[in-house]
Structure formats: structure tokens, C-alpha cells
C-alpha positions, 0 to 999 in steps of 0.5 A: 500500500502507497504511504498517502499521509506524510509530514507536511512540508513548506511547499505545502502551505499554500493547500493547507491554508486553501483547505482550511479558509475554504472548510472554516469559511462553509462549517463556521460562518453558519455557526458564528455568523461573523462575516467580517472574520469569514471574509476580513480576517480569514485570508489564504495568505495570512493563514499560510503565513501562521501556518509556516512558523515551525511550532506549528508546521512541524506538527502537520501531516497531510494526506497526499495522494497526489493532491494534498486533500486534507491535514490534521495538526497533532501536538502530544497526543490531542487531534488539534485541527482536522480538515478535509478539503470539501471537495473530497469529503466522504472519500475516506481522507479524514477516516485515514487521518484520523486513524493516522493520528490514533495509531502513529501519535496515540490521540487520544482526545480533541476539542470540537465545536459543540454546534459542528454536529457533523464533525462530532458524529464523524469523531464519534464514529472513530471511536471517541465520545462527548465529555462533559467538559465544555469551554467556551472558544475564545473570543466567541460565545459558542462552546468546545466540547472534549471529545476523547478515545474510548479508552480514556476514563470518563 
């Protein structure tokens, strides 16, 4: 089998930074309604540039099997972000993330937005479950909920 997930490199910031603006812009404006964020502040360029600081591109592998179709940050063992561009959703891209990040790095726990039903249920169907540890995302008056592996003790 063709290895398709990989550590991501500089040359990958571009895609990374599209993915992201695209997904957030689609699952989170419905949620925070917050257009001046959506369209003002979240912008390729400037995502990318976050993006390229070593702290954080260092924990980023991205699923490539030819085209960079998603990436998913990992930092000890929390799933910190997870995103599949939409146009290759409901192809198994996340599904192998994921696994990627239980098996090679044992994630065990994430943070998700508790309205982004669809990502809570696609956790969910990958083995972790709702706590009852919420926080509020900062600067926002929506709640992150804790997911974490079937494992864990609740």
C-alpha cells in the first residue's frame, strides 16, 4: 500500500491554508455568523503565513495522494485541527487521518465545536465520545466540547 499521509512540508502551505479558509469559511460562518472574520480576517495568505512558523508546521501531516486533500495538526497526543478539503469529503481522507493520528501519535482526545454536529458524529464514529467538559472558544460565545478515545476514563 502507497504511504498517502506524510509530514507536511513548506511547499505545502499554500493547500493547507486553501483547505482550511475554504472548510472554516462553509462549517463556521453558519455557526458564528461573523462575516467580517469569514471574509476580513480569514485570508489564504495570512493563514499560510501562521501556518509556516515551525511550532506549528512541524506538527502537520497531510494526506497526499497526489493532491494534498486534507491535514490534521497533532501536538502530544490531542487531534488539534482536522480538515478535509470539501471537495473530497466522504472519500475516506479524514477516516485515514484520523486513524493516522490514533495509531502513529496515540490521540487520544480533541476539542470540537459543540454546534459542528457533523464533525462530532464523524469523531464519534472513530471511536471517541462527548465529555462533559465544555469551554467556551475564545473570543466567541459558542462552546468546545472534549471529545476523547474510548479508552480514556470518563
Amino acid at each position: 500500500m502507497v504511504q498517502k499521509i506524510r509530514k507536511a512540508v513548506f511547499q505545502d502551505l499554500s493547500r493547507i491554508a486553501e483547505i482550511l479558509v475554504f472548510v472554516k469559511r462553509v462549517n463556521y460562518r453558519p455557526i458564528f455568523k461573523n462575516d467580517a472574520y469569514s471574509f476580513g480576517e480569514l485570508q489564504v495568505l495570512s493563514v499560510a503565513e501562521k501556518y509556516a512558523a515551525p511550532d506549528i508546521l512541524n506538527h502537520i501531516w497531510v494526506y497526499d495522494d497526489g493532491i494534498v486533500k486534507g491535514m490534521i495538526h497533532i501536538e502530544g497526543r490531542e487531534i488539534r485541527e482536522l480538515y478535509v478539503d470539501s471537495f473530497f469529503q466522504n472519500q475516506g481522507v479524514g477516516a485515514e487521518l484520523i486513524e493516522f493520528a490514533k495509531t502513529e501519535f496515540s490521540a487520544d482526545f480533541l476539542w470540537a465545536l459543540e454546534k459542528n454536529t457533523d464533525a462530532v458524529r464523524f469523531y464519534e464514529r472513530h471511536g471517541f465520545r462527548r465529555t462533559k467538559t465544555k469551554k467556551l472558544e475564545e473570543g466567541t460565545t459558542e462552546y468546545l466540547i472534549l471529545l476523547e478515545g474510548a479508552g480514556k476514563d470518563l
